[in-house]
N, C-alpha and C positions, 0 to 999 in steps of 0.2 A: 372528232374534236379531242385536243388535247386537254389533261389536266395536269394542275400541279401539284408533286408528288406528297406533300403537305396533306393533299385533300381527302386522298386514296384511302384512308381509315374513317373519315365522317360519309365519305361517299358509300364505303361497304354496310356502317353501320346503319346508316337512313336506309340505304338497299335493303337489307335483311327485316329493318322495323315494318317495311311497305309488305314485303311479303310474307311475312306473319300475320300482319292484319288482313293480308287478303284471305290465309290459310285462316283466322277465324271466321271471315264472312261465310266463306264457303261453308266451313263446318256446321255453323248456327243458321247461316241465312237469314239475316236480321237486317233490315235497312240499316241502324246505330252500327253495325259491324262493318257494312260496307260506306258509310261514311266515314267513318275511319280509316279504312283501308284507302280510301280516295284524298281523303290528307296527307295521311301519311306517305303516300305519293307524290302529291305536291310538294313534300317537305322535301324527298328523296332528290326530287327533279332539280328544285331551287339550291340544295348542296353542289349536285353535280355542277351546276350554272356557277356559281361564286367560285368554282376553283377550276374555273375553263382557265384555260393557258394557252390563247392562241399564238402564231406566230405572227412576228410584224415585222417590217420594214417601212424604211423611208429613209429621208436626206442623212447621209455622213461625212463628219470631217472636223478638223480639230478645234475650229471658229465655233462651230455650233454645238447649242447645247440642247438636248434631245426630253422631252418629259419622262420622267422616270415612274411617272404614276397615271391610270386612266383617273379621270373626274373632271372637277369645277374649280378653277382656277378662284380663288376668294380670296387672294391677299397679294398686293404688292408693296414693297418699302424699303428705304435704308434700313437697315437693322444694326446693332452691335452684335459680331459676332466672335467672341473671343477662344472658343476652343480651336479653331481649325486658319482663319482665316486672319485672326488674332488683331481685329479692328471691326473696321464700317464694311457691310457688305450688303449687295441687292438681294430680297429675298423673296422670292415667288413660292406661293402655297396652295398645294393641289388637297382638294377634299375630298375624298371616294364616299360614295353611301356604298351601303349592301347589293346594289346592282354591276357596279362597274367592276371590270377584272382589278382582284389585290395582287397579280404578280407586277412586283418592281423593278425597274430598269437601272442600267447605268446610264446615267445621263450624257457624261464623255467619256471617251479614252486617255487611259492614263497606270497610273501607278498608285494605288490604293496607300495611302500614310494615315489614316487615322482610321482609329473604330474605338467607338464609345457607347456603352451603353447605362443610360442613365434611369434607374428605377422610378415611377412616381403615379401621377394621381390618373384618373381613368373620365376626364373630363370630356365633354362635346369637344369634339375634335375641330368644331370648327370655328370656336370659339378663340381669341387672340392671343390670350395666357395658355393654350393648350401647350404650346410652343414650347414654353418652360417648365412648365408642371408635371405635364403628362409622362408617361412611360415613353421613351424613345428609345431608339438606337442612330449613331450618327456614323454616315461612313463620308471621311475626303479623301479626293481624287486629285493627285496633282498629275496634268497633261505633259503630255512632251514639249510642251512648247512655256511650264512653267506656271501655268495659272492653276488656282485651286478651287474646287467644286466642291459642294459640300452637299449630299443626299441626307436628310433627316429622313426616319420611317416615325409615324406617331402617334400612339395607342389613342381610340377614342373608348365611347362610350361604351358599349358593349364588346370591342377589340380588345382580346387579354394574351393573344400571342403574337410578337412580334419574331418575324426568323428573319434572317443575313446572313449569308454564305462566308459573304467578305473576308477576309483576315490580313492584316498587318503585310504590307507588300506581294499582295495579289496581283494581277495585272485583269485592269477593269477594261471592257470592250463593250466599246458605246452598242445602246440597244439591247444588249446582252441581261440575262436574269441576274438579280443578286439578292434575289429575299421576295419575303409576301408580309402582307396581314392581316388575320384574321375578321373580318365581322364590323368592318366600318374604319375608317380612320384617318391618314392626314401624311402628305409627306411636302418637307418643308425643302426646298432648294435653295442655295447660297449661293451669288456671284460674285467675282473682283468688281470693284468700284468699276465704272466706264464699260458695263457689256449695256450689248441692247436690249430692251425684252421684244417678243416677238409677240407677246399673248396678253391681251386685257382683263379685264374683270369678269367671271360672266361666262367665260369660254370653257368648251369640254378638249382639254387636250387629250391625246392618245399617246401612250408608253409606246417608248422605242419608237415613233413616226413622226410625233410633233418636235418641229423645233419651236422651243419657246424663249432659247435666246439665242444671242451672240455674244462671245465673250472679246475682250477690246485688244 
């Protein structure tokens, strides 16, 4: 299994905790020492797992729009979205807990025109003002064919690093990685007026494999 390279210093450090406490068990031989050690393990184990980075595939092509985030699909609605899309736009909202993978997807192909990162408050991620308030980063996608996507990443509760590769006329390839986060959180998707969604309430979509729209 892969990991993503974000994770490589939490994964050595939990590594090295586990095998310390096993070099005390050993040393003392103490039940307290070897439950420890047995934790500490478990912690080691659960780091490696949060920054697995598998590979995926599934449907591609310009119409469709791809989930950029694993989780639970918790919000749909018109929105006003005035930085990128600079009106009304459809807004589908993915909410990762601590189990599901945080590496984030390009949702289409396209040509990367916007990146903004807006500092802010470290709310429940899944919460409906999180949208606003919270620590973001935003990247839009305009496609070859004109329309614009807009990927929110967004800090929850215990999530205090958000990364993006992104930058200002990248060339974004649907499915493709472009950032992670840390420890819990939320990424919020934008579409032009008139796409379809493909995903309802409720639903665990998968990064880079689910299509959860169509754009019009």
């Amino acid at each position: 299994m892969s990991f993503a390279r974000e994770g490589y210093p939490f994964i050595l450090i939990a590594t090295a905790l586990a095998l310390v406490g096993y070099a005390g068990a050993f040393a003392r031989r103490s039940w307290p020492f070897w439950l420890v050690a047995i934790v500490l393990t478990l912690l080691a184990l659960w780091v490696a797992y949060f920054f697995r980075d598998p590979e995926r595939e599934g449907p591609r092509g310009e119409k469709v729009v791809i989930a950029p985030a694993d989780g639970r699909v918790i919000d749909i609605r018109e929105v006003d979205e005035p930085a990128f899309h600079r009106g009304k736009a459809i807004r589908v909202s993915i909410f990762m807990n601590v189990f599901n993978v945080h590496v984030n997807r390009y949702p289409v192909s396209g040509t990367v025109r916007f990146t903004h990162y807006n500092p802010g408050k470290f709310l429940n991620a899944a919460a409906d003002k999180a949208s606003l308030e919270n620590e973001q980063m935003s990247v839009g996608i305009e496609t070859a064919g004109g329309a614009r996507v807009l990927s929110r990443q967004i800090a929850g509760l215990i999530a205090r690093r958000i990364v993006t590769y992104s930058r200002d006329g990248d060339r974004a390839a649907q499915g493709e990685r472009y950032g992670l986060i840390r420890f819990g959180s939320r990424v919020d998707v934008f579409l032009p007026l008139g796409s379809t969604v493909r995903v309802a309430l409720g639903e665990r979509p998968v990064a880079g494999t689910t299509v959860i729209a169509e754009l019009p």
